[in-house]
N, C-alpha and C positions, 0 to 999 in steps of 0.2 A: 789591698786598698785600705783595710781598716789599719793596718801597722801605717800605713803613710800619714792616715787623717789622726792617728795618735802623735805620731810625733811631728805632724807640725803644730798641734795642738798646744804639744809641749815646748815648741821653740816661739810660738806666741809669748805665754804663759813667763816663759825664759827674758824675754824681751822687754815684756810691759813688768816686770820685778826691775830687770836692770834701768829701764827708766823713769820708776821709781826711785829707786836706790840713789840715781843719779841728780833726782829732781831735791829728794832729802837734803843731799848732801850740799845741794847749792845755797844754803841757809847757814849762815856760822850759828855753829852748836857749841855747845860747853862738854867738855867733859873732864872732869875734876877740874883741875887750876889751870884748865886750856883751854881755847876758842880753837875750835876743828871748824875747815872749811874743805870743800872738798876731798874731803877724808883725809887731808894734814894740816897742820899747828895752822894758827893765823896771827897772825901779829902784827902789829902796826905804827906805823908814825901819823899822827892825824892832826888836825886842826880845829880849832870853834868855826866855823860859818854860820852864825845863825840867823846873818841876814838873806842868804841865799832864795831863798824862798818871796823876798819881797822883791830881790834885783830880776828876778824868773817871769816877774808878772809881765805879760806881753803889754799893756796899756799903763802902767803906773811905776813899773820896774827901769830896766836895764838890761835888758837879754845879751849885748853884746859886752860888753863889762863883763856880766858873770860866763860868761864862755872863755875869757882871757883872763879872768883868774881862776877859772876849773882847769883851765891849761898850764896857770904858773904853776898852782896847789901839785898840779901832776909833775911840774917840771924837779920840784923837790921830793919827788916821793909818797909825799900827800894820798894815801888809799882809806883813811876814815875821817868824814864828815860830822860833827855835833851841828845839827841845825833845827829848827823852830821848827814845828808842823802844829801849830798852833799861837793865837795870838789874840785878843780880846779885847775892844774899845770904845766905848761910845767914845759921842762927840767931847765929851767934858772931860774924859781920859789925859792924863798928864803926865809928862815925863814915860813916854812911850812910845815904839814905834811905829808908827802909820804910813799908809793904811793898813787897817788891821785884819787879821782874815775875819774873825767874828766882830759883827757889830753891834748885835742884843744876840742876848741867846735865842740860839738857835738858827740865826740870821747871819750867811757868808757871804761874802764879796767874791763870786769866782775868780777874777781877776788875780785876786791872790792864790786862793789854790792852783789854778793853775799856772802860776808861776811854781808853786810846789809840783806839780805837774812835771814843769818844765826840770826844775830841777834833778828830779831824779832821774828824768829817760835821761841825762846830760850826763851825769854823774856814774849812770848803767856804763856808757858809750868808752867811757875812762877806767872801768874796773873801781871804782869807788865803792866804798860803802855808807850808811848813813845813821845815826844816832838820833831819832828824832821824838826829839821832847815834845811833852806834852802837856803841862801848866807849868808855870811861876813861880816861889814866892813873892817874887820883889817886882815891880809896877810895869818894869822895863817892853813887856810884853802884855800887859793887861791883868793874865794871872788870877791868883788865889783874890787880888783887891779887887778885881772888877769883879770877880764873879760872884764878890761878899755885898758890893755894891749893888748888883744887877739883885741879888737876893735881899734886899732890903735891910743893911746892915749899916746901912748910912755914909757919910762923906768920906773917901779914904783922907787919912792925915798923909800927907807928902812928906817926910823928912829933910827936901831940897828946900824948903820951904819958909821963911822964919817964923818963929814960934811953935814950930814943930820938932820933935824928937826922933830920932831911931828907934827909941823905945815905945815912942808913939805909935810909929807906924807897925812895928812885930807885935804889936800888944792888937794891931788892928789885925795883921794877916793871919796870924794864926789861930782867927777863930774861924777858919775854913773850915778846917776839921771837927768842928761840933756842928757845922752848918750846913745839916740833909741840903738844903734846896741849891744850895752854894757846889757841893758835891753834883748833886743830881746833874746840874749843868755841865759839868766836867765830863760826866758818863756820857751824858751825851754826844758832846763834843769827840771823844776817845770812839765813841761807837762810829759817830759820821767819816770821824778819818780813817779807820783802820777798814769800813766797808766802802771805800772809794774806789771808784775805777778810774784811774790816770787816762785825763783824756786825748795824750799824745801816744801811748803805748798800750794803751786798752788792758793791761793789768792790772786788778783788782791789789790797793795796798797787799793786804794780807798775805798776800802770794808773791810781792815782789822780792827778789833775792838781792835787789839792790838796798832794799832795810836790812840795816843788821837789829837791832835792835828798839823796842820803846821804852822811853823812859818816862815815869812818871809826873815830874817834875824840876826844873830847876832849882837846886841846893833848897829843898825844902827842910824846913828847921820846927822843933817842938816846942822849944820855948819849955811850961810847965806842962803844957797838954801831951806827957808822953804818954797816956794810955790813948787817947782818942787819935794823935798820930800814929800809934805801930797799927791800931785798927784801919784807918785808912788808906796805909800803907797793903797792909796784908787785902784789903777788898779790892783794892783797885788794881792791885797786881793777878788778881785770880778774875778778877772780871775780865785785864787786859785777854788771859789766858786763855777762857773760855770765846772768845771772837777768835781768837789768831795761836794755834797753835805750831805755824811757822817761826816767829822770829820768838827772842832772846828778850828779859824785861828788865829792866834795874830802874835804882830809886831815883837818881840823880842826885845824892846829897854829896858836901864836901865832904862826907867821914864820920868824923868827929868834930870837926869845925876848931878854935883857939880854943875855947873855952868852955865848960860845963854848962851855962846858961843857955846855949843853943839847944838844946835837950837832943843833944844823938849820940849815938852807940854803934860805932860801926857795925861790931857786932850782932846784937839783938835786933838791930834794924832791918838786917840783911837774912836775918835767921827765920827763910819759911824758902820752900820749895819752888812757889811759885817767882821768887826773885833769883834769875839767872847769875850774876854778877855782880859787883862788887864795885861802888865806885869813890874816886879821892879824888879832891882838890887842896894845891897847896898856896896858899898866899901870903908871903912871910910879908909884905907891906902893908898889907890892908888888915891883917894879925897883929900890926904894932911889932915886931921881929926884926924887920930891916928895912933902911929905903937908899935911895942911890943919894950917895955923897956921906952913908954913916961912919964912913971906912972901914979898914979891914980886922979890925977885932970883934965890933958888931957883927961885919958878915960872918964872922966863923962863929961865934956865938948862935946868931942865926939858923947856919947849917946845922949846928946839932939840934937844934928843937927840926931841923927838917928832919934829919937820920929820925929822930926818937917818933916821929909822926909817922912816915914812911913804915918804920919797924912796927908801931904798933897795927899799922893797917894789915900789914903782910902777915902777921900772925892771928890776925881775925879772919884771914880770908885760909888762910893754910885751914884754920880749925876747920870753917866753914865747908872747906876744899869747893873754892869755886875763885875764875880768877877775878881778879882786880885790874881797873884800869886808871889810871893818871890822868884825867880831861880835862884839869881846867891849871894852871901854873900860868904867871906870867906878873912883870914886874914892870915898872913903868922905866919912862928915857934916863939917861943920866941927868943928875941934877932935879931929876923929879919934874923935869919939863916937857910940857905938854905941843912943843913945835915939834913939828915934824922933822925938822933939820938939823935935831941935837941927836949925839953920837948916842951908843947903845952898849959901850963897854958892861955895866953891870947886869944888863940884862944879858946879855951874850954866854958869860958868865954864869948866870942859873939857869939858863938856858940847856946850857951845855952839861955841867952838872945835873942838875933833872933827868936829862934824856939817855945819856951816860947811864943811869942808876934804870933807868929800864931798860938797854939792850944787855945791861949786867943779870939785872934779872933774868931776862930771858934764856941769854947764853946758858944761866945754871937752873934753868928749871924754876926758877923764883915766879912768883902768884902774878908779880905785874907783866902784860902781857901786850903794853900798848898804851899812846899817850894823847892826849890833843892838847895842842899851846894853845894859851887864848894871849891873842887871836888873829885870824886875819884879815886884815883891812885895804888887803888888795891894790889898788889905785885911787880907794876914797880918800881923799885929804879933809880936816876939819876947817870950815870955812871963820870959825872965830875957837882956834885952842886953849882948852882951858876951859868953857863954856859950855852950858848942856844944847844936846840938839835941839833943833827946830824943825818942822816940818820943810819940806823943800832942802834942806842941808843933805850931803852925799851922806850915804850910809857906811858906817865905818864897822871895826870890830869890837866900839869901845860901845856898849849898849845906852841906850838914850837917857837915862837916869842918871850917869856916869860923865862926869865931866868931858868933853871930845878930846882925843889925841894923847890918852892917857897910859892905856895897856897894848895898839892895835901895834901888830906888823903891817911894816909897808910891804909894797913891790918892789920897793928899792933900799929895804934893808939887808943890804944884800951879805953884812957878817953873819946876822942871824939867819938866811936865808941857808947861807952854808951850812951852821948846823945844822940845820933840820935835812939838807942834805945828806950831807956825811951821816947821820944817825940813821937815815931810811934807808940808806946800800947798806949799811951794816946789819941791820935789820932783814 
C-alpha cells in the first residue's frame, strides 16, 4: 500500500509539472532571435488594429463590424494583432480618438474596456495573438500630451493647427520623460490594465496567452532628452516585469527613425534584459524617400535607404541576439489620394517587397520574425477623404490626427489583400 500511495504520488507530481510545462509554453517566449510558442518558432503575418478595442465596446462601438473584420483579418492569415489597450482624453482632447478608455486619470469608461474585453475573448476564439500598446507619443490616442496636460504642463500645441509647429508639438511631448507626475499616471494606468480581469472570460490580463506581448508606447522618440528617455525606458520595462512575468515587453519605437534628431538608437535602446524584442518601422513617404507618382528611379533610390535601414536593425538585434519585428510599413494610394476608389499599384508593390524581405528572413534564420502592415481599415470608409476625423466618423486604420483615407487597407483591397495572403501560407 505504501509503494501504491508512492507512486501515485509521483504520477500527481508528474502531471501538475506537465501542466505546468504546458501552461509556460502557451505564452510566446523569446529565445535568442526566436519567438517560441508552444515549444516551436512562432512567426507571423499581422496587422495594426488599434481601433479594435473602441469597435468591442458593446454601447459605443460596433461588436458586429469588428467580428467580420476578425473574420477577413483570419481569412488572409492575419494571427498577430498591434492594438490600443490604452487611450487618454478629456473633454478639450483634440485630434483623438473617442471615446476614450481614460477620462482624467485615473477615471475609465468600462464601456471601452470592455470592448477590450470583447476583443480579446474574440481574438482567443481565432488563434490571434495581441501587441498591446500602452502610451503614445503623438495626440492620436491621448498619450504622453494628455498626460503632460492632466499634470499641469499646460496647453498641448496641435501641429494640425495654424501657427503651430511639429517642432512645437515634440518640444511639447517629450517632456514626459522629466515629468514624475506625467509618468506616475502611466504606472498607473499599466498597473490597472495588466491586473484586469476580462469580464467575458474571467481571465486575469496577466495570465492571458492571448497577449503576446506589452509595449510601452507608440514610436516614442528622445528628441535631446536621451538620458531621461533610456531611464524611462529601462523603469517602465522592469516595472511592466515585475506585475506580469508571463508576456514579452518591447519599446514600440520606429528603430532609428529618418534621422538623428529623433534621438534613438536601436541599439542602446533595446540594450537591457528586461526589453524582450526589438521593434522597426519603416516609412519611406512620411521619411521624405518616396511617394506614389515619384517614378521609378526614386523608388529604387528609395529601396536602398530601405535595404540600409532594414540591415542596420538586423545587425543591432543579431548583437543584441533578441528578435525583431516589422510593425508598422505602409504607403498611401496611387497618386497620393486619399479616395478610396483609387488603384494601389505602388503600395502593392512595397507591400510585397517588405513582406518578401521577412519570409526571407525567416526561411534563413534572419532576426525578423514577423510584420504588421498599417493598417486595417476593414469596412470603414472616410466620410470626407482627405480630412481629419470627427467624432461620430466610422473609424478607420488611418489614426485621428492623420488626414482620413490616407495609409488604411480596405476589405476590398483585394491586390493587397492577396499579398498578405500569399505571404502568410508561406509563412
Amino acid at each position: 500500500m505504501k509503494k501504491l500511495l508512492i507512486l501515485f504520488f509521483m504520477a500527481l507530481t508528474v502531471i501538475a509539472c506537465q501542466q505546468v510545462f504546458k501552461s509556460e509554453n502557451a505564452f510566446v517566449k523569446v529565445k535568442e532571435t526566436a519567438f517560441m510558442l508552444d515549444g516551436k518558432p512562432y512567426t507571423f503575418a499581422g496587422a495594426n488594429y488599434w481601433q479594435g478595442m473602441n469597435l468591442g465596446a458593446p454601447q459605443s462601438g460596433d461588436q458586429s463590424r469588428l467580428l467580420r473584420e476578425l473574420d477577413e483579418l483570419q481569412s488572409m492569415g492575419v494571427t498577430n494583432l498591434r492594438v490600443l489597450a490604452a487611450s487618454e482624453a478629456d473633454s478639450a482632447m483634440r485630434f483623438a480618438v473617442l471615446p476614450a478608455l481614460q477620462t482624467a486619470p485615473g477615471v475609465y469608461n468600462e464601456d471601452i474596456f470592455v470592448g477590450l474585453d470583447f476583443l480579446l475573448a474574440e481574438m482567443q476564439k481565432r488563434n490571434m495573438k495581441a501587441v498591446m500598446v500602452l502610451g503614445n507619443f503623438w495626440t492620436w490616442s491621448g498619450g504622453f500630451p494628455q498626460y503632460l496636460k492632466w499634470a499641469g504642463a499646460g496647453e498641448i500645441p496641435y501641429p494640425q493647427e495654424e501657427g503651430t509647429s511639429w517642432s512645437d508639438f515634440t518640444n511639447y511631448s517629450k517632456m514626459f520623460y522629466t515629468n514624475d507626475s506625467a509618468q506616475q499616471m502611466m504606472e498607473n494606468h499599466i498597473k490597472t490594465v495588466i491586473s484586469r480581469k476580462n469580464t467575458i472570460t474571467g481571465t486575469l490580463y496577466k495570465n492571458d496567452v492571448t497577449i503576446m506581448s506589452w509595449q510601452l508606447a507608440n514610436e516614442p522618440r528622445a528628441y535631446d532628452n536621451l538620458i531621461p528617455f533610456k531611464m524611462w525606458i529601462d523603469k517602465t520595462a522592469e516595472f511592466i516585469k515585475s506585475l506580469d512575468t508571463n508576456h514579452l515587453v518591447c519599446i514600440g519605437t520606429e528603430g532609428n527613425a529618418s534621422g538623428m534628431d529623433a534621438g534613438l538608437n536601436v541599439f542602446s535602446d533595446n540594450d537591457n534584459q528586461a526589453i524582450d524584442y526589438i521593434t522597426m518601422h519603416i516609412w519611406m513617404q512620411n521619411w521624405g524617400w518616396f511617394k506614389p507618382g515619384d517614378g521609378d528611379s526614386i523608388y529604387a533610390k528609395a529601396i536602398e535607404k530601405v535595404d540600409n535601414y532594414w540591415n542596420d536593425h538586423t545587425l543591432a538585434a543579431t548583437q543584441l541576439n533578441k528578435p525583431i519585428v516589422l510593425e508598422e510599413f505602409g504607403i498611401a494610394r496611387d497618386g497620393s489620394s486619399f479616395s478610396p476608389d483609387t488603384s494601389t499599384v505602388s503600395r502593392d508593390l512595397f507591400f510585397s517587397y517588405l513582406s518578401n524581405k521577412v519570409v526571407h528572413s525567416i526561411r534563413n534564420n534572419g532576426a525578423v520574425k514577423g510584420f504588421n502592415f498599417w493598417s486595417y481599415s476593414g469596412e470603414g470608409r472616410p466620410i470626407r477623404p482627405g480630412e481629419f476625423w470627427r467624432l461620430g466618423d466610422a473609424l478607420l486604420g488611418d489614426p485621428s490626427h492623420e488626414l482620413q483615407g490616407w495609409y488604411g487597407v480596405y476589405n476590398t483591397d483585394s491586390s493587397t489583400i492577396n499579398i498578405i495572403q500569399k505571404v502568410s501560407s508561406q509563412l
